[in-house]
C-alpha positions as CSV (number, residue, x, y, z in Angstrom):
1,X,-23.6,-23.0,-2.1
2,X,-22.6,-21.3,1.5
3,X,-20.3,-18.2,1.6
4,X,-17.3,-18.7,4.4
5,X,-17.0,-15.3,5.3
6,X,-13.3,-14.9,6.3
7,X,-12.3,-13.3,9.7
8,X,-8.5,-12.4,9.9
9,X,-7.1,-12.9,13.4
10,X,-7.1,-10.8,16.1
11,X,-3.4,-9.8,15.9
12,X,-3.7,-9.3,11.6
13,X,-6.3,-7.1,12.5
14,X,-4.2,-5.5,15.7
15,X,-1.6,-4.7,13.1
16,X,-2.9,-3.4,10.6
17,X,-5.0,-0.8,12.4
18,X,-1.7,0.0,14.3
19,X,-0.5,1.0,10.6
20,X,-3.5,2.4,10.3
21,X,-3.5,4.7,13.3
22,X,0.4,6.0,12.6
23,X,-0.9,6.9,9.3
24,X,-4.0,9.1,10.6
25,X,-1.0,10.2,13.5
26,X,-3.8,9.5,16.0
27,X,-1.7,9.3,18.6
28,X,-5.0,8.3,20.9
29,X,-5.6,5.3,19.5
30,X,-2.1,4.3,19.0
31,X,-2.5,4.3,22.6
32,X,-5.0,2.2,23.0
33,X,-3.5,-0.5,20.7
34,X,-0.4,-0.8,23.1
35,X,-0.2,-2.7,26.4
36,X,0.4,-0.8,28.9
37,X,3.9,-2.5,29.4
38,X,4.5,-2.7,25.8
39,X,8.5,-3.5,25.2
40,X,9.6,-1.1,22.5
41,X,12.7,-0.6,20.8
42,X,13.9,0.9,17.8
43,X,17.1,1.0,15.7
44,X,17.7,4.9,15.1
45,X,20.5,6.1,13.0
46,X,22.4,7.1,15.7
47,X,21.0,5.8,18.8
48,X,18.5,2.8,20.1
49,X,15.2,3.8,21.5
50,X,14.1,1.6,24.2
51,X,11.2,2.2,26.3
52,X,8.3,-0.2,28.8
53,X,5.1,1.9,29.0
54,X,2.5,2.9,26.2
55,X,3.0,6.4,26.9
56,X,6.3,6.5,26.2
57,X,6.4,4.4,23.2
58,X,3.5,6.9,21.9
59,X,5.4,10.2,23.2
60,X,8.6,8.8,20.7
61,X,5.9,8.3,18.1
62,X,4.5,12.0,18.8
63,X,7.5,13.7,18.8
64,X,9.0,11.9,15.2
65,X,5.5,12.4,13.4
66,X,2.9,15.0,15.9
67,X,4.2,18.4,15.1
68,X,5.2,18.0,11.3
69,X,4.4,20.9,9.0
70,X,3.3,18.3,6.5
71,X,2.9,14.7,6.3
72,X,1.9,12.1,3.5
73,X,1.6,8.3,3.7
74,X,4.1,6.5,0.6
75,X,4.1,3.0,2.0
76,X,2.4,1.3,4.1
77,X,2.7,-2.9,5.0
78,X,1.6,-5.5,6.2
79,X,1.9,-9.6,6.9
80,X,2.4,-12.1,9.3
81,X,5.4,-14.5,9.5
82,X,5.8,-17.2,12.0
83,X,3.4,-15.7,14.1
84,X,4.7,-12.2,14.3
85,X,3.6,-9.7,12.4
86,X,5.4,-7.5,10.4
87,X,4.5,-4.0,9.8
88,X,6.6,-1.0,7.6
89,X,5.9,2.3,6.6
90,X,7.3,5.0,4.8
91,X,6.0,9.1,5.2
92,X,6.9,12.0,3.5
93,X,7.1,14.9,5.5
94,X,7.9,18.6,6.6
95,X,9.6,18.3,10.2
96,X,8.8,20.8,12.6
97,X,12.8,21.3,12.6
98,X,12.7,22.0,8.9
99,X,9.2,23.3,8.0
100,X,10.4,24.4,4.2
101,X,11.9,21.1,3.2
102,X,10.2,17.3,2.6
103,X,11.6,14.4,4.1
104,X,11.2,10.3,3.9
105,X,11.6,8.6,6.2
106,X,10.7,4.7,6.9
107,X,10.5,2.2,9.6
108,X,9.7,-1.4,9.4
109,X,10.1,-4.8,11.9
110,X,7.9,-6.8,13.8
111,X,5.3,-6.7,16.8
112,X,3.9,-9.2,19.1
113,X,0.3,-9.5,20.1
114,X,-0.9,-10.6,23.4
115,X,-4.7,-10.3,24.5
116,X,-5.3,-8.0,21.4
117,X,-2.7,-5.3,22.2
118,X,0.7,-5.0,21.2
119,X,3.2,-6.5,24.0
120,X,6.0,-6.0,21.9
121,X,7.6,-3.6,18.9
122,X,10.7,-4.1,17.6
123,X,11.5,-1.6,14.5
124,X,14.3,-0.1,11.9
125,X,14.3,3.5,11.5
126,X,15.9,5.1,8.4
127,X,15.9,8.4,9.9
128,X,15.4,11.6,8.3
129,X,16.2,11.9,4.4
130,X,15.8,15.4,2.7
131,X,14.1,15.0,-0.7
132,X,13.7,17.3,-3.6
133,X,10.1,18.1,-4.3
134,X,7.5,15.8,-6.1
């Protein structure tokens, strides 16, 4: 009997280690998963986030989740649909901003892979909630 190993494509993987890289907040290779003119743009509570390079679609990722006093991965997921993959989170943390007091906060939509790099992120952003303590 032969064993069909199972290779996932190149954007499942793309995607998931995306995920994977927000959750480790290594913002480095983040960067290296986005193409250079990646087009993001994010729903924010009160405002949309729009921007056309990698390094400022990772500076907005650095400044939401780099300098937190704490920081714990609740969610993360994962699947593809139509040929876009869908990607959500959710993190508990300690903002900078509020050092003695945890937060959720979560994030989910959809990103586009071209050449094995994200072209495009489109995302929902709960914004900050304050929690009690777990």
């Amino acid at each position: 009997m032969s064993t069909t190993l199972y290779a996932p494509p190149k954007a499942d993987t793309t995607a998931r280690a995306f995920l994977d890289a927000l959750a480790r907040r290594d913002f480095a290779i983040l960067r290296g998963l986005l193409a250079d003119d990646v087009w993001f743009r994010i729903l924010l509570p009160r405002q949309i986030v729009e921007t056309h390079t990698a390094g400022e679609a990772v500076a907005a990722f650095h400044q939401w989740y780099g300098t937190v006093a704490a920081f714990e991965v609740q969610h993360l997921d994962h699947h593809t649909m139509a040929g876009r993959e869908f990607v959500a989170y959710r993190f508990r943390l300690r903002p900078a901003w509020a050092p003695d007091q945890w937060h959720l906060i979560e994030q989910s939509g959809y990103v586009r892979i071209r050449d094995g790099r994200i072209s495009r992120l489109d995302l929902v952003c709960t914004g900050f909630h304050p929690v009690d303590p777990m």
